[in-house]
MMTF fields as JSON, N, C-alpha, C and O atoms, coordinates in Angstrom:
{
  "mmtfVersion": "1.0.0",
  "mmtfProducer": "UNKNOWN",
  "numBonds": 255,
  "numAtoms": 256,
  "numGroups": 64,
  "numChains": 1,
  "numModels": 1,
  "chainsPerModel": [1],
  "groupsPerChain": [64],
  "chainIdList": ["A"],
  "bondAtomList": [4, 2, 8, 6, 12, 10, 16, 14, 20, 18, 24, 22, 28, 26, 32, 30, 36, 34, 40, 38, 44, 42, 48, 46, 52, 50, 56, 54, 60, 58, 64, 62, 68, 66, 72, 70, 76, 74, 80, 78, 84, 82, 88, 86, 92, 90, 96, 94, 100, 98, 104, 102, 108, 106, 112, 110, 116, 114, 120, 118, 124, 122, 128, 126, 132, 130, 136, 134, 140, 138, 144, 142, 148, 146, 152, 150, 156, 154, 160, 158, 164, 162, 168, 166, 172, 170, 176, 174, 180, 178, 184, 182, 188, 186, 192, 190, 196, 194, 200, 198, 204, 202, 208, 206, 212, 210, 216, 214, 220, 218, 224, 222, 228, 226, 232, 230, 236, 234, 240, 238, 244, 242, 248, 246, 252, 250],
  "bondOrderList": [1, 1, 1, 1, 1, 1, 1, 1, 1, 1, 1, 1, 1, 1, 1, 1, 1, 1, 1, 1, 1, 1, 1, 1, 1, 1, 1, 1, 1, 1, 1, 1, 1, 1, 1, 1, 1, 1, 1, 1, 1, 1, 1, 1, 1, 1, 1, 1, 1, 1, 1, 1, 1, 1, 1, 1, 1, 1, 1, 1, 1, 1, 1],
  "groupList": [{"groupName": "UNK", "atomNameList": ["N", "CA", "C", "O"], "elementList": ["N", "C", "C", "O"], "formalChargeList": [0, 0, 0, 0], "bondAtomList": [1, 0, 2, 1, 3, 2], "bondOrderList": [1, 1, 2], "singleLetterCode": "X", "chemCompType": "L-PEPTIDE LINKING"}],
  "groupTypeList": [0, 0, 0, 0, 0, 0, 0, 0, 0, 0, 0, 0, 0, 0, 0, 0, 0, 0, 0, 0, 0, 0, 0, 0, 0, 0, 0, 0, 0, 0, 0, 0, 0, 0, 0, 0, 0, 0, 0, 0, 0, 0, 0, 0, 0, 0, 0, 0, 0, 0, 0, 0, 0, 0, 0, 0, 0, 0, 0, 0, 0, 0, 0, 0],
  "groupIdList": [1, 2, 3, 4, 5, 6, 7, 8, 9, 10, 11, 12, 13, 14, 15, 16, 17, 18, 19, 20, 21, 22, 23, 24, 25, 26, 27, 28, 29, 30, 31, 32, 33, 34, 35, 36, 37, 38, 39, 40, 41, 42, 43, 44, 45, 46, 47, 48, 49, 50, 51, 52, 53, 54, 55, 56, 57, 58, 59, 60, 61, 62, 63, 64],
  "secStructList": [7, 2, 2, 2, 2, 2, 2, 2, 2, 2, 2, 6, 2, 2, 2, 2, 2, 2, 2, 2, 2, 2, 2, 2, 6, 1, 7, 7, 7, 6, 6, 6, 1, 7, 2, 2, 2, 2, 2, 2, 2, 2, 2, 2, 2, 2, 2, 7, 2, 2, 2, 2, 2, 2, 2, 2, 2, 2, 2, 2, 2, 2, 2, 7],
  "xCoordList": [-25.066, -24.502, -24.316, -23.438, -25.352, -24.645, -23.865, -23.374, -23.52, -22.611, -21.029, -20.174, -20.867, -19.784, -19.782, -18.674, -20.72, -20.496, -20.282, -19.461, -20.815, -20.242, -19.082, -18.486, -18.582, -16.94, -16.317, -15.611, -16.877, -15.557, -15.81, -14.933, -17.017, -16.909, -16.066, -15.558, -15.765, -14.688, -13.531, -12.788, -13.169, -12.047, -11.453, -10.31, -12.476, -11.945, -11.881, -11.308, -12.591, -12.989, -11.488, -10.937, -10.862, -9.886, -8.393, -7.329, -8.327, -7.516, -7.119, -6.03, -8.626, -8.585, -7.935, -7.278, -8.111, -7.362, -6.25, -5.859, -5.492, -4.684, -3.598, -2.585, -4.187, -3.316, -3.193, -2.218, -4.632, -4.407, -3.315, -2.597, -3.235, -2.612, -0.814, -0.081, -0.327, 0.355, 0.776, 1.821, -0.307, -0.003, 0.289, 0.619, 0.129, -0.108, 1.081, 1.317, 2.38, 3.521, 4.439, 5.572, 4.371, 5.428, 5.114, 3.926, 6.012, 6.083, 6.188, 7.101, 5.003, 4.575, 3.146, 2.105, 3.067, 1.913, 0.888, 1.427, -0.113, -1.035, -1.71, -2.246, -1.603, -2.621, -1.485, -1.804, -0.299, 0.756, 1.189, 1.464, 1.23, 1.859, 1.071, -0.074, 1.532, 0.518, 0.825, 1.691, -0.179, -0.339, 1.033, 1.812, 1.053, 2.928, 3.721, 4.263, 3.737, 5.428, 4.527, 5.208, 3.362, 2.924, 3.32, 3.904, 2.996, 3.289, 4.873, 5.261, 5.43, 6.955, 7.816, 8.846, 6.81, 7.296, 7.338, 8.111, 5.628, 5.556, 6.267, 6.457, 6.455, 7.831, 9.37, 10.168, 9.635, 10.792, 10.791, 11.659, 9.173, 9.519, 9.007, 8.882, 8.672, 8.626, 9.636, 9.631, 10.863, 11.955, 12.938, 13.771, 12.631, 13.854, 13.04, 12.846, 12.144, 11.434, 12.366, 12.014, 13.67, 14.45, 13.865, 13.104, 14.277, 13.907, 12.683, 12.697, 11.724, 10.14, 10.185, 9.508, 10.752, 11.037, 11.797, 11.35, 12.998, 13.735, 13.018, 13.051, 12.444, 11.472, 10.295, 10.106, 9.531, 7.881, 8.979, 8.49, 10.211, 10.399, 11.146, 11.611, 11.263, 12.603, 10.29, 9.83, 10.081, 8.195, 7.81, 7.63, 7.713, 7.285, 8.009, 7.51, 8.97, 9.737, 10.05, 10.65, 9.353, 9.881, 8.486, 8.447, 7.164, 5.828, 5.525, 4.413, 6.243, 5.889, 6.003, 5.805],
  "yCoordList": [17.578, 16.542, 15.244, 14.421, 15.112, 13.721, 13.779, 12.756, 15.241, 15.181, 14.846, 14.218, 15.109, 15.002, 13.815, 13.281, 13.179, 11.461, 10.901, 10.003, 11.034, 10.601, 10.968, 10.049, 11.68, 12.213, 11.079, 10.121, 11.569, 10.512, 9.004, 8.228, 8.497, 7.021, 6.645, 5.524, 7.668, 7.886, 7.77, 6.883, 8.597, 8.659, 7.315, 6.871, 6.787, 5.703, 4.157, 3.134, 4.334, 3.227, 3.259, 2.174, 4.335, 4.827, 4.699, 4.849, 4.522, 4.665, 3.031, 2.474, 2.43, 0.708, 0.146, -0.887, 0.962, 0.496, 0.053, -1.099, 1.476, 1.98, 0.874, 0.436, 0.526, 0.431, -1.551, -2.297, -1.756, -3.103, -3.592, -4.557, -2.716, -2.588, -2.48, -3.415, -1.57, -1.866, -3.363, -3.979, -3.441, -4.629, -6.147, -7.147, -6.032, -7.225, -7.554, -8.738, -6.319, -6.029, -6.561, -6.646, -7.043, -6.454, -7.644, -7.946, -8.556, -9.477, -9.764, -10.3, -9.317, -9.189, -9.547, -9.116, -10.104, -10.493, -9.6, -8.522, -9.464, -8.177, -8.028, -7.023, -9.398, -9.092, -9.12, -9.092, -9.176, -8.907, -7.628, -7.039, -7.156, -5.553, -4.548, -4.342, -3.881, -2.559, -1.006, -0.682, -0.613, 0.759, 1.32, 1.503, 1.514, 2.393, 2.256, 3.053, 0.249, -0.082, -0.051, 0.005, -0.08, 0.122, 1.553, 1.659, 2.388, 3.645, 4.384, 5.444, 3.488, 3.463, 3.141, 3.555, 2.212, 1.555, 1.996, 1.915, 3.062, 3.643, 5.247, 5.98, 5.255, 6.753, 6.139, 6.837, 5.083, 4.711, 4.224, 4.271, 3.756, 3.814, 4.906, 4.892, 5.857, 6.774, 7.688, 8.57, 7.582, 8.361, 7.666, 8.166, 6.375, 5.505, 4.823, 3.701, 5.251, 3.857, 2.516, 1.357, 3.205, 1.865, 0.963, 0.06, 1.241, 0.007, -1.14, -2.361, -0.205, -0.336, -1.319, -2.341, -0.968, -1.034, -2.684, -3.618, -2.731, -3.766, -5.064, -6.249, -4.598, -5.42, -5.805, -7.021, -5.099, -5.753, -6.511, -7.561, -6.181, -6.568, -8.003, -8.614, -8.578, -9.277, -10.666, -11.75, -10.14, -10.703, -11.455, -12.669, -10.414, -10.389, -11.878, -12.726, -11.817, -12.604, -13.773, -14.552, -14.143, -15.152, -15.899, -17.105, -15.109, -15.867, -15.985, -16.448, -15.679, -15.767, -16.865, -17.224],
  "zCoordList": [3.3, 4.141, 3.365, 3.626, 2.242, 1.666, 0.758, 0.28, 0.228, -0.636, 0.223, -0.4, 1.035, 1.932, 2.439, 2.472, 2.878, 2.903, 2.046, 2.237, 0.674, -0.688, -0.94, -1.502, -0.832, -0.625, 0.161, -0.157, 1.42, 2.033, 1.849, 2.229, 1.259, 0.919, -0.03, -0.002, -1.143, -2.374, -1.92, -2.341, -1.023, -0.923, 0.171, 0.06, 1.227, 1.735, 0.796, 1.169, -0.414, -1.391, -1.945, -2.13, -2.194, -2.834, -1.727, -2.326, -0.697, -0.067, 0.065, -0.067, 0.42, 0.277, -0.66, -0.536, -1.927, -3.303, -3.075, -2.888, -3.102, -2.881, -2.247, -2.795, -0.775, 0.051, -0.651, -0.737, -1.004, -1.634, -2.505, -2.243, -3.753, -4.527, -3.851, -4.171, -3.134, -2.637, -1.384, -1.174, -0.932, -0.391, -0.949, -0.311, -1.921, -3.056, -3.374, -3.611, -3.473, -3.973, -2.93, -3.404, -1.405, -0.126, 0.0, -0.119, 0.251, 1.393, 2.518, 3.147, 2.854, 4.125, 5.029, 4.533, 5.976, 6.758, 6.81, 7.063, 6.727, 6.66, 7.848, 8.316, 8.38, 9.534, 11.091, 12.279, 10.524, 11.654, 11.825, 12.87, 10.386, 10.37, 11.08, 10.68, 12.097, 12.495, 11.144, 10.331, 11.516, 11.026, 10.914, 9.979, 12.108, 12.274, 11.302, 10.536, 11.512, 10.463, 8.953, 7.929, 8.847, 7.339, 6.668, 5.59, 7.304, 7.615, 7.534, 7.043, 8.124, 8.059, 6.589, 6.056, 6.303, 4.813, 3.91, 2.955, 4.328, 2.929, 2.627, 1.657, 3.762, 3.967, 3.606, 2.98, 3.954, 3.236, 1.201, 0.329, 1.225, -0.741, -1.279, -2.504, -0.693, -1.242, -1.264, -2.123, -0.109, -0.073, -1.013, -1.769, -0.776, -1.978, -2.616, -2.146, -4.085, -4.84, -5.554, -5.774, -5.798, -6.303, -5.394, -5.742, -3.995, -2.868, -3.162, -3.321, -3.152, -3.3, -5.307, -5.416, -6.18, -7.426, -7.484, -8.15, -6.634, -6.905, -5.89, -6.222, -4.732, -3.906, -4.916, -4.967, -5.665, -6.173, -7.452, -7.868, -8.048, -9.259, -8.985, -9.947, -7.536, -7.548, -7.002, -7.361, -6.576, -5.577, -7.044, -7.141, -8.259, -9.667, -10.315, -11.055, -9.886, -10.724, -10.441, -11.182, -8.459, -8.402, -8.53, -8.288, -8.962, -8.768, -10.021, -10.271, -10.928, -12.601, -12.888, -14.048]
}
């Protein structure tokens, strides 16, 4: 049993990353966005990463 709680603390430590790391990139409210349209977003850059690509590269460039 604690190997499996250690599991899923990994993998939610990892999901937090994750979703940080992407959030860092989007211009966007974090504490306005629900789940859904986060969710939504990330099915649209993953179907089109140019999108996702020319959005963090255009974010990148104007905070440099």
């Amino acid at each position: 049993m604690q190997n499996l709680a250690t599991e899923q603390v990994v993998r939610l430590r990892n999901v937090r990353r994750n979703l940080t790391a992407v959030l860092l990139n989007l211009p966007i409210n974090t504490r306005e966005t629900t789940v859904a349209t986060l969710i939504e977003m990330l099915d649209h850059f993953s179907e089109y990463p140019k999108d996702y690509l020319e959005l963090t590269h255009v974010k990148n460039r104007t905070t440099s």
